[in-house]
Steps between C-alpha positions, in 0.01 A plus 500: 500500500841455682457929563184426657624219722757739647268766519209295699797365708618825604105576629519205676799607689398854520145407647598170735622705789268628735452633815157330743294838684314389779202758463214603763270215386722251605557422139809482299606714203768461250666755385775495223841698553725547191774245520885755449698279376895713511603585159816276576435301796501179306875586386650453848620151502663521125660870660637290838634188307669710261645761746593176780500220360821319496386287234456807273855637493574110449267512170663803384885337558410221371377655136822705530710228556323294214538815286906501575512115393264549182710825376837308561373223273403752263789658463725236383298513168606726231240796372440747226441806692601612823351332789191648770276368752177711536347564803174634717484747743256476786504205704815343274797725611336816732269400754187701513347348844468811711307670239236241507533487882451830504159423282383308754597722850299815264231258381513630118574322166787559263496857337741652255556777720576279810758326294656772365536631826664166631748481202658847586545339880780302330415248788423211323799191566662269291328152490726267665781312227416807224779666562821253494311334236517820230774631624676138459330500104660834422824351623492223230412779256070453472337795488195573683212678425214597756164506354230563666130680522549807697421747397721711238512825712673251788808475333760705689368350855470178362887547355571607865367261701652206305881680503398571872492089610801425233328376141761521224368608141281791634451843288281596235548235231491197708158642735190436225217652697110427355436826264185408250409171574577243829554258221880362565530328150613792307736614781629143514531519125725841472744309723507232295638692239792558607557202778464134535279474794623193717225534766191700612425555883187587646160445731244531282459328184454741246892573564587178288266492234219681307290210484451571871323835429130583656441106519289352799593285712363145342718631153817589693503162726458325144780712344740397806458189407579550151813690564635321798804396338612855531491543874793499638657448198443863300266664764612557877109560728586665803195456770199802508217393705391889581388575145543404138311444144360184743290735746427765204417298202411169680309528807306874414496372114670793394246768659584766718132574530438246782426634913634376826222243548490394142905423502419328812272242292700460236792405709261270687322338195842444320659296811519130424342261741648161358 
């Protein structure tokens, strides 16, 4: 039923706009034009506000700075194993905005290719805070480890572009790249072998726990809610209003199936109006 909702919605859409003919007999004709809808156009203002605004780089030093108090605390405890804090990728400590700018000026969606291609720029920058605050853990002896979903094959630009904007830690061992599954559990899991980890960084969810996985977006509000206690406290968010499990999993309920006009709908329908 909810499918069918979204799909009449998106006829709807696709079918209000119209164009009035005056014709020969004085009459008037209506005649539908296809709505284009730009692949991205709806990801402008998230783009601007993360690229300009002020209050974004404020976000990000203020999770850093939060980070550097939490760790401190943390530190003055005694552990087992040696100590790590875990951390995303994209949109935690490189910024990725001019790729998705670059979506929108070329009017095309996210391809592996087009990534790929980006990644071996070595152009993305450090978001702001990331880099005193990992270079400032490694001081106090915490290793970190960068764990993220690119893919595998990324590894030696990845490495590269993370030693190019100062991150400590980075080589082979400390860069887990997605191989078989995007799954971070078992990733997170081999580290915890070996270290006790102290904190876990990232903008998406599924970087702090498991439970987190393929959910939708009623299930992952009602597991934030469960877990809050460990905001700020175990996990450091950093802001990602461009993209994220939220968009993917959420809004298009996990389908990549959906057009222009019907992402349009589902955007529309799932806006709340009080």
């Amino acid at each position: 039923m909810k499918v069918q909702l979204h799909l009449l919605l998106g006829l709807f859409f696709f079918t209000s706009a119209c164009v009035t003919v005056s014709t020969t007999t004085s009459k008037t004709t209506k005649v539908q034009t296809p709505v284009v809808i730009p692949e991205r156009e709806h990801t402008i203002q998230a783009l601007l506000w993360q690229q300009n605004a002020a209050e974004y780089k404020a976000l990000c030093y203020q999770a850093y700075h939060m980070a550097k108090l939490r760790l401190d605390a943390l530190l003055e405890k005694q552990y087992d194993q040696p100590v790590a804090v875990v951390t995303d990728i994209d949109e935690t400590v490189l910024d990725n905005s001019a790729y998705n700018a670059r979506m929108i000026q070329s009017d095309t969606g996210f391809t592996r290719e087009s990534w790929i291609a980006w990644g071996k720029e070595l152009k993305a920058r450090a978001i702001p805070g990331a880099v005193d605050f990992f270079n400032y853990a490694t001081g106090r002896g915490v290793t970190v480890y960068y764990l993220s979903n690119r893919y595998n094959i990324q590894k030696p630009e990845t490495i590269a572009n993370l030693k190019k904007v100062g991150f400590p830690n980075v080589d082979e061992d400390h860069v887990l790249l997605r191989t078989h599954t995007s799954a971070k559990k078992p990733r997170r899991d081999l580290i915890e072998e070996t270290h006790h980890i102290l904190l876990l960084f990232g903008d998406n969810l599924s970087d702090f726990s498991e439970e987190f996985d393929k959910q939708p977006t009623k299930k992952r509000n009602a597991l934030v809610q469960q877990l809050e206690s460990l905001f700020g406290e175990k996990f450091i968010v950093l802001p990602n209003p461009m993209y994220g499990d939220w968009e993917s999993k959420g809004i298009y309920e996990a389908s990549y199936k959906w057009t222009a006009p019907q992402k349009d709908s589902l955007r529309r329908s799932k806006l709340r109006l009080n």
